[in-house]
N, C-alpha and C positions, 0 to 999 in steps of 0.2 A: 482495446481502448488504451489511449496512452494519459498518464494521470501522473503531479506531477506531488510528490511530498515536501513543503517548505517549512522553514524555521527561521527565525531572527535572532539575533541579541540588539541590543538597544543601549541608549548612556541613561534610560529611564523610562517612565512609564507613561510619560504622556505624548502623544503622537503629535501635538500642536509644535511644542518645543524640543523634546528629544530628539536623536536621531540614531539610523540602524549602522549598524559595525558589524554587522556578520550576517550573511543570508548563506544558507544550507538547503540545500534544494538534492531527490533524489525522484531519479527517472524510471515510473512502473508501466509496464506496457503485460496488461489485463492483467495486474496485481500481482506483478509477478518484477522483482526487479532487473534490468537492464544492465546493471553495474557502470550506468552513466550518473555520472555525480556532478554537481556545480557547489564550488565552495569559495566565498569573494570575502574579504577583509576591507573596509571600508575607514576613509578617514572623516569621522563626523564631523569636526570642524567646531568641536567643542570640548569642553572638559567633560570628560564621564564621572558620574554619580561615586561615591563608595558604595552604596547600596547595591547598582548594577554593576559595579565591578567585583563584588563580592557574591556574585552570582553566577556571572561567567569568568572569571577572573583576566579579563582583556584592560588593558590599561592604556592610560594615555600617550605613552611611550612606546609602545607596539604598538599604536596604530597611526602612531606620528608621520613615517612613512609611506603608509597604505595610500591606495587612490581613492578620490571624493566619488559620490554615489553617481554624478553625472560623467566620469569619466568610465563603467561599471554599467549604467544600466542599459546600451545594445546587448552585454554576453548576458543579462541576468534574463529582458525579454525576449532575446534568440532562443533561448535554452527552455525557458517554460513553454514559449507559441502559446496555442492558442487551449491547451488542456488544462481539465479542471486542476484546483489547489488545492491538495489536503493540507491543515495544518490543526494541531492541538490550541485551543479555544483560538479560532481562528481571526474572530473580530481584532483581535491584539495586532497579529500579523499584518491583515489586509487594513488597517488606520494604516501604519505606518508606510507599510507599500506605496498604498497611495498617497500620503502623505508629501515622499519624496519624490514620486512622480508628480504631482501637482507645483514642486516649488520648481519644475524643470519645466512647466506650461504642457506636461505628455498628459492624455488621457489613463483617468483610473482603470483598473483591474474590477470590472463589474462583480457586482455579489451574486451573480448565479453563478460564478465558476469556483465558488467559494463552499468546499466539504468539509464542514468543523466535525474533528473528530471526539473533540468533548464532547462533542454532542448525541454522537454515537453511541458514546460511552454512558453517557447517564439514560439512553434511550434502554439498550441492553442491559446495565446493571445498575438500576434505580438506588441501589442502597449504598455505592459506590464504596471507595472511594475512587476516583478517575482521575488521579493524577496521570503522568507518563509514568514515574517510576512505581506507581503503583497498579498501573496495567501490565509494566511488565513483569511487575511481579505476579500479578493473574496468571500471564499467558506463559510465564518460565521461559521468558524472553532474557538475556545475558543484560545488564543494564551495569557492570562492576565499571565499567570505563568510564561511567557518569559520576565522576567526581565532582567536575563543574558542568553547567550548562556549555552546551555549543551547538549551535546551528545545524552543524553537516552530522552530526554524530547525533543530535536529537531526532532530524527526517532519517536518519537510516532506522534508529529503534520506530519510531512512528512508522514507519512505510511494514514492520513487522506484525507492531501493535496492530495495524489498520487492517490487514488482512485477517487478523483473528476475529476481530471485530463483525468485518462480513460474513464469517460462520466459517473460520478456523482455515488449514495450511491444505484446503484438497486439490489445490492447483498444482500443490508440492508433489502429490504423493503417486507422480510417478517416477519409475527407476532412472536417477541420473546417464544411465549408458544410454537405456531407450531413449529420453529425450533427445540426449547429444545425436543419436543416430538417426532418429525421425525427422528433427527438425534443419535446418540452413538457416544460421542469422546472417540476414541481409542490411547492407550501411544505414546510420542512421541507430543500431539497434534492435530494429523489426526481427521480428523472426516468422518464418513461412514457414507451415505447421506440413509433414508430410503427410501422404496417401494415407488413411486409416485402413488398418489389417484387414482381410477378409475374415468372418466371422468362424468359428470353430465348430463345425458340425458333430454331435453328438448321435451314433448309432445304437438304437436297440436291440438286443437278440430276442429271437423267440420263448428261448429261457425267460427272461426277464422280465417280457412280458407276461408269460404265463404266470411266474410268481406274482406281478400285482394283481392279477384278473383273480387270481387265486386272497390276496390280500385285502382287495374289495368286496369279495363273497362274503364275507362278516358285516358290510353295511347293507344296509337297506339296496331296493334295486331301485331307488332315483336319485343317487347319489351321483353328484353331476360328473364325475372322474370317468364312471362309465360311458358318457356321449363323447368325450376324448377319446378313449380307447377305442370304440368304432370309428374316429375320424382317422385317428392313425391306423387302424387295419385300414380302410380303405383307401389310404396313400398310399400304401405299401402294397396292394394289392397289382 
């Protein structure tokens, strides 16, 4: 399943009037990332806050430059399609999204594709705290680069956080050689999982046997281990 981790920065906090200067976006394909990244700098078309610049430290002069959000959003909606958005308190993000899709007359980003990971977070650890940098500090996820907020560098720790969050890194935890050798990533990102091994047949000797039949003689005789040992003599037979 392809899922997609987003982040914003803003000139402030309200969706009505502010506007977004940085969307960070990071591509998981079944919670595992892709290492396709979208990262856009946008020219809000207004003066940013000190408040919001003091948060991400983007200024009006670096983005003096940048392109407006309508010349930006075909690579923003190519790039997500049509899979879910995780974002940390997500309602923040999807205002503003749609926000700027609506002053462009495009249809909003529905709230069912919408996965707030605060929400997650307070679901799994009621007594919190759930910030991001206090999940990552839960999960001993590296967060030293988060000097400021930033978009692309918030969805990469999120996209970390959010796997832990589904019950920890087991997607991870096979050996980087076997993957690289099982699998073929195909354009696009995809990856096509190869043939799975034949199973590893385990033989018993008659020794061995003898020794548990010998090991079960100390329980009782309807100790259900004994109807196993007549199934396998009689396989073997």
């Amino acid at each position: 399943m392809r899922e997609i981790v987003i982040d914003t920065e803003t000139t402030g906090l309200d969706s009505a009037n502010d506007r977004i200067v940085e969307v960070g976006c990071v591509e998981l394909l079944n919670h595992i990332p892709t290492g396709r990244r979208l990262q856009i700098y946008i020219n809000p078309g207004r003066r940013m806050s000190a408040e919001a610049a003091a948060v991400h430290g983007l200024t009006d002069q670096f983005l003096a430059d940048k392109p407006l959000f309508a010349q930006v959003v075909e690579d923003l909606l190519a790039f997500i399609g049509d899979a879910p958005l995780i974002a940390h308190n997500a309602e923040f993000d999807f205002a503003f999204i749609n926000a700027e899709l609506g002053r462009l007359g495009l249809k909003p980003i529905p709230g069912h594709r919408m996965i707030d990971s605060l929400m997650l977070a307070r679901r799994k650890h009621p007594a919190g705290p759930n910030s991001l940098d206090a999940l990552c500090n839960r999960y001993a996820i590296d967060s030293s680069r988060r000097t400021l907020h930033g978009a692309l560098l918030d969805s990469e720790l999120l996209a970390e956080v959010y796997v832990e969050l589904l019950g920890g890194r087991q997607a991870s935890l096979v050996l980087a050689d076997e993957f690289e050798t099982s699998n073929a990533e195909l354009p696009g990102g995809r990856l096509e999982v190869g043939p799975r091994p034949e199973p590893r047949l385990f033989r018993v000797t008659a020794e061995e046997m003898a020794a548990h039949r010998e090991r079960l003689a100390l329980f009782k005789a309807e100790a259900i281990w004994l109807g196993y040992l007549d199934e396998a003599a009689a396989a073997a037979a």
